[in-house]
TINULUM-700726 format. One record per residue (C-alpha): residue in one letter; x, y, z. Coordinates in steps of 0.02 Angstrom, whole numbers, plus 50000, padded with zeros to 5 digits. Layout:
aXYZ;...
END
This chain:
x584615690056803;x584325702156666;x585545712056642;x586525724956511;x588205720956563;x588455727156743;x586695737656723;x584885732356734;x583895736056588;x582685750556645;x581165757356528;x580125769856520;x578585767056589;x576915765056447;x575555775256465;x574075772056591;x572825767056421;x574275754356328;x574565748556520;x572625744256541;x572455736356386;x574295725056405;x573345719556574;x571505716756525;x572525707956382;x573625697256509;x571845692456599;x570865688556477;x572305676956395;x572535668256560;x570635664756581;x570385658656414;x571765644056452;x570685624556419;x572205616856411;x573655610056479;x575335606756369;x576505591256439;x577405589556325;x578435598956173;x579475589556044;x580345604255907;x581095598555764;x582015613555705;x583305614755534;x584565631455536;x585465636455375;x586895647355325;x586105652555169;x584755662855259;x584065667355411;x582365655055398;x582085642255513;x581105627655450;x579935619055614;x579105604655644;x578215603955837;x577475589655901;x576595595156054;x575545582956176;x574105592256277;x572775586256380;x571075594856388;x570695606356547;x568965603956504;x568135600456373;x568385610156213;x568265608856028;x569725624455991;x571275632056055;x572205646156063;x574415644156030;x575535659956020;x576685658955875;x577365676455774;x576175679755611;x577205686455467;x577495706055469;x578695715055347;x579595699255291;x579755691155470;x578675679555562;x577945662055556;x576925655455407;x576085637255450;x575995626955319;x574945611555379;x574155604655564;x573995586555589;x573055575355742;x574085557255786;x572925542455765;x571775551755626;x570935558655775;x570005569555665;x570045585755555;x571165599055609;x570615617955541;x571815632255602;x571895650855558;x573195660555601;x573375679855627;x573985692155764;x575025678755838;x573995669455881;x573795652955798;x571785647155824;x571585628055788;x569885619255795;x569425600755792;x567865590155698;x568205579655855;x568245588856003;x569235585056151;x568405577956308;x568865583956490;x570465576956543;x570835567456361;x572665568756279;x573065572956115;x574405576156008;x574695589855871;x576065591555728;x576135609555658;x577355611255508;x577805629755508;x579315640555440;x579855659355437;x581015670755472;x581205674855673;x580755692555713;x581485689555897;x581555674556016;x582805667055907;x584415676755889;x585105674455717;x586855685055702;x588565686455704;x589575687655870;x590925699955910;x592385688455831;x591075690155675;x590525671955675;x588825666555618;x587765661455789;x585965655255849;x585425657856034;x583535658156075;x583155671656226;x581405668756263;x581055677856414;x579785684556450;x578485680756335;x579515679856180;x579595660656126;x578295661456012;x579305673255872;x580085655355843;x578915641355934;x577205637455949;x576915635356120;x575935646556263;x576975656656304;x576535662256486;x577525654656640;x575985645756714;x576055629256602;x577745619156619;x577975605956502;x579485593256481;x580295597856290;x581705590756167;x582395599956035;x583305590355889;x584395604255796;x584915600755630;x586235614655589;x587975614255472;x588865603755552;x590375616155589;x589205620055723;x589025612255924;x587235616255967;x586875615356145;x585215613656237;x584065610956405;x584265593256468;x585255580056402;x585995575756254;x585195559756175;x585995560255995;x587165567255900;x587465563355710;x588085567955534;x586835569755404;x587245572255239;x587465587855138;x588765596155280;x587365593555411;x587265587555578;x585575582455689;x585775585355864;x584415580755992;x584275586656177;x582925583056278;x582325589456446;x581255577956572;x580825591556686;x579305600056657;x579765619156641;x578905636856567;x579395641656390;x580345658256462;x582045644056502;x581845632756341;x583545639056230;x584515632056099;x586315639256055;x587125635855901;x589065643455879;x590665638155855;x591055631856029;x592425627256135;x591675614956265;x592555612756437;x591965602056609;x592555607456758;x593455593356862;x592695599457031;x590835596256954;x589855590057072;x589515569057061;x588475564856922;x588125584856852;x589445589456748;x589595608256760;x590355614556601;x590915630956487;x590255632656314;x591265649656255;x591815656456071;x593125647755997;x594385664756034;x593855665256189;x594235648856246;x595695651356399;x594685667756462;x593265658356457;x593625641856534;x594355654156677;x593075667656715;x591795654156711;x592705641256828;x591725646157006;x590115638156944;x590355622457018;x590595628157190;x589075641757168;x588105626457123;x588785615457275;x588395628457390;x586545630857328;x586255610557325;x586725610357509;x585785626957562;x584095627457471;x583955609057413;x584765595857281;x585125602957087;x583525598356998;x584415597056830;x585625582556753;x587065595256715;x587265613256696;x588105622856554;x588725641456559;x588695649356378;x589535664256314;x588085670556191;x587275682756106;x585835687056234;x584925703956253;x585215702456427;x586685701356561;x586355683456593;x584705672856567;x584435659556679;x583795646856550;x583685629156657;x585485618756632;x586015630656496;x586345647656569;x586645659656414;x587865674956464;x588095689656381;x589585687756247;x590775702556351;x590475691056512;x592025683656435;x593595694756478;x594995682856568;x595085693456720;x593535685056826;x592155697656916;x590635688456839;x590585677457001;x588825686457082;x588215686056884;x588575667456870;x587915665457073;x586195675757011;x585965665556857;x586215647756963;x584915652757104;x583825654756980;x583975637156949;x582945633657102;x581885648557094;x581285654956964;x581485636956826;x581175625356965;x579815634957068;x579005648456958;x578095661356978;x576095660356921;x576315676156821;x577805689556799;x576535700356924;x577545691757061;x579535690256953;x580225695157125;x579985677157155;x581265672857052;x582245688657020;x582325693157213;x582735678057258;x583995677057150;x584765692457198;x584575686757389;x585445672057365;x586995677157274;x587095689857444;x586715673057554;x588215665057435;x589405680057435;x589125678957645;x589705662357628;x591205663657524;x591675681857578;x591025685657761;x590035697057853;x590665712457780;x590605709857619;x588785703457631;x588445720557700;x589275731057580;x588015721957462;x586535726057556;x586915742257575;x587175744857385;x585615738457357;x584775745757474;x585585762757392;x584645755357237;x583025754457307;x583365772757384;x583455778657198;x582125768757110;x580785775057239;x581005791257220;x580225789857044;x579265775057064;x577505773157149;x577085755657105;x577405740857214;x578295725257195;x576865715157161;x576375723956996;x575125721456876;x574965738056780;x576895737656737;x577475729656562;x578535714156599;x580095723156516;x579775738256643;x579735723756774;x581505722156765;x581895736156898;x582525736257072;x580725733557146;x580775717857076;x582655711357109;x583565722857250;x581795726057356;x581215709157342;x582965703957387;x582895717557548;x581205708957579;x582005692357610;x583225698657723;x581935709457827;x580855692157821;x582645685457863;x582815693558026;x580955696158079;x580905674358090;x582765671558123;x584025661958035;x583745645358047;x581565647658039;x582145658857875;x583095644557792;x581585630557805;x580395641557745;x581425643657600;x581795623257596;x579855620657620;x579485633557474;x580565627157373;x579915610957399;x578245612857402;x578305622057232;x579645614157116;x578785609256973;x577545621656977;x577045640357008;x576695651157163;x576095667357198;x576735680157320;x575035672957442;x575655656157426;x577635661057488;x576625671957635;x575655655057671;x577335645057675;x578165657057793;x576685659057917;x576715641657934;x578535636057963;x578565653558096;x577015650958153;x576835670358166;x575635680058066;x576655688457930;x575245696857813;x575675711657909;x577465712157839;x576865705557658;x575635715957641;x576775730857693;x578275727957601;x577755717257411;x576035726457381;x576265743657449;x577425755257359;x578835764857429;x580095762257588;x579975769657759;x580555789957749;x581315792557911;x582025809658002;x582865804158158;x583385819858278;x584425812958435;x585135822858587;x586435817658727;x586215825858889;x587725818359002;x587105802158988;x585235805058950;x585105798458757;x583535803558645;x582835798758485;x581565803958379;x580995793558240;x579855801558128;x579025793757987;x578795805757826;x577285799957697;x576495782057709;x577005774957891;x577685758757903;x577715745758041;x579635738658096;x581045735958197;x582325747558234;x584145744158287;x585005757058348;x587025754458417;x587585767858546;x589445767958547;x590205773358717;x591885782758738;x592905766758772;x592425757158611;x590995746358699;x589365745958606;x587605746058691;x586225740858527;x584335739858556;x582925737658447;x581685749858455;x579845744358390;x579205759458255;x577325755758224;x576785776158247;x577085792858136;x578135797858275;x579145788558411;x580315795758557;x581505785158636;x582535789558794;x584115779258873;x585465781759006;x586835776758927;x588635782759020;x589935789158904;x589205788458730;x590205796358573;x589085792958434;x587595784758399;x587205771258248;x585505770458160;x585495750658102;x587175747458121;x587055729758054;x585945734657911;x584355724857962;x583145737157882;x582805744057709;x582235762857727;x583005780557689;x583465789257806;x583665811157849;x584155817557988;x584315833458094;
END
């Protein structure tokens, strides 16, 4: 989740021309890909005297097809900030390495070019100043800190790398930092050491192959807590401020039963631990894989980050674990996530309070569409603008329509058989469609193609009449007509309660009943459908 405290980050949109040009941009990037990273090895030195990072990357590739150049993203130097590379070296003396370097975009070439499916390994020795990605400031107590936030594309102000979520890569980072400093990372932590000089090297290192948007170091002054209700063999711990230790170590403490509850539902915790961290994020909470970075006023003593810290472990499973191909589809991971913490809150909290949350975001949805034409699956929107309810409250609405159309227990293997037919690698909204059509057996591209790559929700007027104990509706569908299910509860005199579904696939449908004795009637009483609704 990406969040401003208890607010999602909503922009302005860009203009149709810088739109086309982000997206011809985006394509021709992604077609231009001959390689395929597997693995990244940063070397990375922090000071106190300044705010330059000195790098060393060691990054193993193997050839998509054969190629004699390539293509990294890594900041260029503008107004004092930015990467400068000072040399590029080949393992083995596998040749000449020539590299220029300018609007971040750092071109290498090779005397010896690479042969279809061949390995290789590079060493670029770079330093600079971070412009972004890496988060070099002070935190509220006024304490120097370091936290990377790389999503969604911004890894490369501080890392070469490529910096799109379609190539996953296992990674290490070995931090050397003053050693008043903990530094915590992705993975596990091989080494730990004093150097001399008031310096200490510490290396993490991450088996799991994942995107660049969840690879994070955080440097700070920590106090370090693990839970005792951990799950076996992941140690689920707090990394907070110093001052903040007590309210930390408390607000913090449901993680481990968030993350129980997820390892039973969807399938086993992919990582070897997982660390919350008080930091110094842009966003609410970042969902970086083991090493979830918080926002630094997550931190209060009094608790109510539980659905932050829920959001931010889903993501664990969807969104690090199974990622989406590009951010076109992000409700892959962000309305999953936001699904799941209502599947989670169900769990902990009942019925009703899973309702309440649907019907707030549904509320959310309400709002956004009134002002917004595009559809969930966007590709004209800027991946900040992204970060709006289409992409985390609809495509949360979207699983719970998909939810009910299939049924329970169909909806929770299709998300078991997504899950793991994808971890470890990226899907599209097509390839989720395929998933679900299979486990159902139904055709579904119907609903897909109604609800992800259509704008807008179903604008209904509903006029109803009781005549003794003749009962009429009429559903009317303003604007763009949708195809669904509608529940509808007629509540007799006496407290009994007759539902039925009615099936809406027309502009306009009338529906007539004999029902004896009814008071009132309920359009979706159990909140089954995302649409807005007026009524006469």
């Amino acid at each position: 989740m990406r969040r401003a405290g208890n607010k999602f980050i909503i922009f302005k949109p860009m203009r149709i021309v810088l739109l086309f040009l982000f997206v011809s941009f985006f394509l021709f990037s992604e077609a231009q890909k001959n390689f395929d990273v597997l693995h990244y090895n940063f070397n990375i030195e922090l000071s106190d005297k300044s705010d330059t990072i000195k790098g060393k990357a060691v990054i193993r590739l193997r050839a998509i097809e054969a190629f004699s150049s390539l293509n990294l993203d890594l900041s260029s130097e503008k107004n004092g900030k930015g990467m400068q590379v000072q040399n590029i070296t080949q393992q083995n003396n596998s040749g000449k390495t020539g590299f220029s370097f300018s609007n971040d975009k750092l071109s290498i070439t090779f005397d010896n070019p690479l042969k279809k499916g061949e390995e290789r390994e590079l060493t670029i020795f770079y330093s600079g100043v971070p412009a972004d990605g890496l988060i070099i400031s002070k935190n509220k107590y006024g304490d120097r800190t370091f936290f990377s936030d790389n999503w969604p594309d911004r890894a490369h102000f501080w890392i070469p790398c490529y910096d799109l979520p379609n190539d996953k890569a296992s990674f290490e980072f070995s931090v050397t930092a003053p050693s008043q400093y903990k530094v915590i990372s992705n993975g596990v932590k091989v080494e730990e050491k004093n150097l001399v000089d008031g310096k200490k090297l510490t290396h993490w290192k991450e088996d799991v192959s994942l995107p660049t948007k969840v690879m994070v170091i955080g440097v700070a002054k920590f106090a370090v807590k693990t839970f005792d209700d951990s799950p076996p063999n992941i140690p689920v711990s707090a990394w907070v401020y110093q001052q903040d230790s007590t309210k930390g170590f408390h607000d913090y403490a449901p993680a481990p039963e968030i993350l129980k509850f997820f390892s039973n539902y969807i399938a086993p915790y992919p990582y070897e631990k997982l660390a919350n961290v008080q930091s110094k994020t842009i966003f609410g909470g970042m969902e970086n894989a083991s090493a979830i970075f918080y926002f630094e006023n997550s931190v209060t003593g009094k608790g109510g980050v539980e659905d932050l810290l829920a959001h931010e472990i889903a993501h664990q499973w969807f969104g690090d674990m199974a990622s989406e191909k590009s951010f076109t589809h992000l409700w892959l991971s962000e309305g999953f996530a936001t699904y799941f913490t209502d599947i989670y809150w169900q769990y902990k909290y009942g019925d009703q309070a899973f309702k309440k949350r649907l019907q707030k975001e549904r509320n959310e949805v309400i709002d956004f569409v009134k002002t917004n034409d595009h559809p969930v699956v966007d590709s004209l929107s800027s991946y900040m603008d992204l970060l709006n309810a289409n992409s985390y409250q609809k495509g949360a609405w979207v699983l719970h329509m998909l939810r009910n159309e299939v049924g329970d227990s169909v909806f929770h293997k299709i998300i078991q058989t997504y899950y793991n037919q994808y971890k470890g690698s990226n899907a599209d909204t097509r390839d989720f469609e395929a998933i679900a059509e299979k486990v159902s057996g139904e055709n579904l591209k119907w609903f897909f193609d109604q609800w992800l790559y259509r704008p807008g929700i179903p604008q209904l007027n509903i006029e109803r009449s009781i005549d003794n104990d003749d009962v009429k509706l009429r559903i009317t569908q303003q604007g763009v007509k949708f195809d669904f299910p509608l529940e509808v509860a007629f509540v007799r005199a006496d407290g009994s309660i007759l539902k039925q579904t009615i099936t809406v696939s027309d502009q306009m449908v009338e529906f007539k009943i004999k029902v004896s004795d009814v008071k009132s009637v309920v359009i979706d009483p159990d909140i089954k459908l995302l649409y807005s609704q007026g009524e006469r």
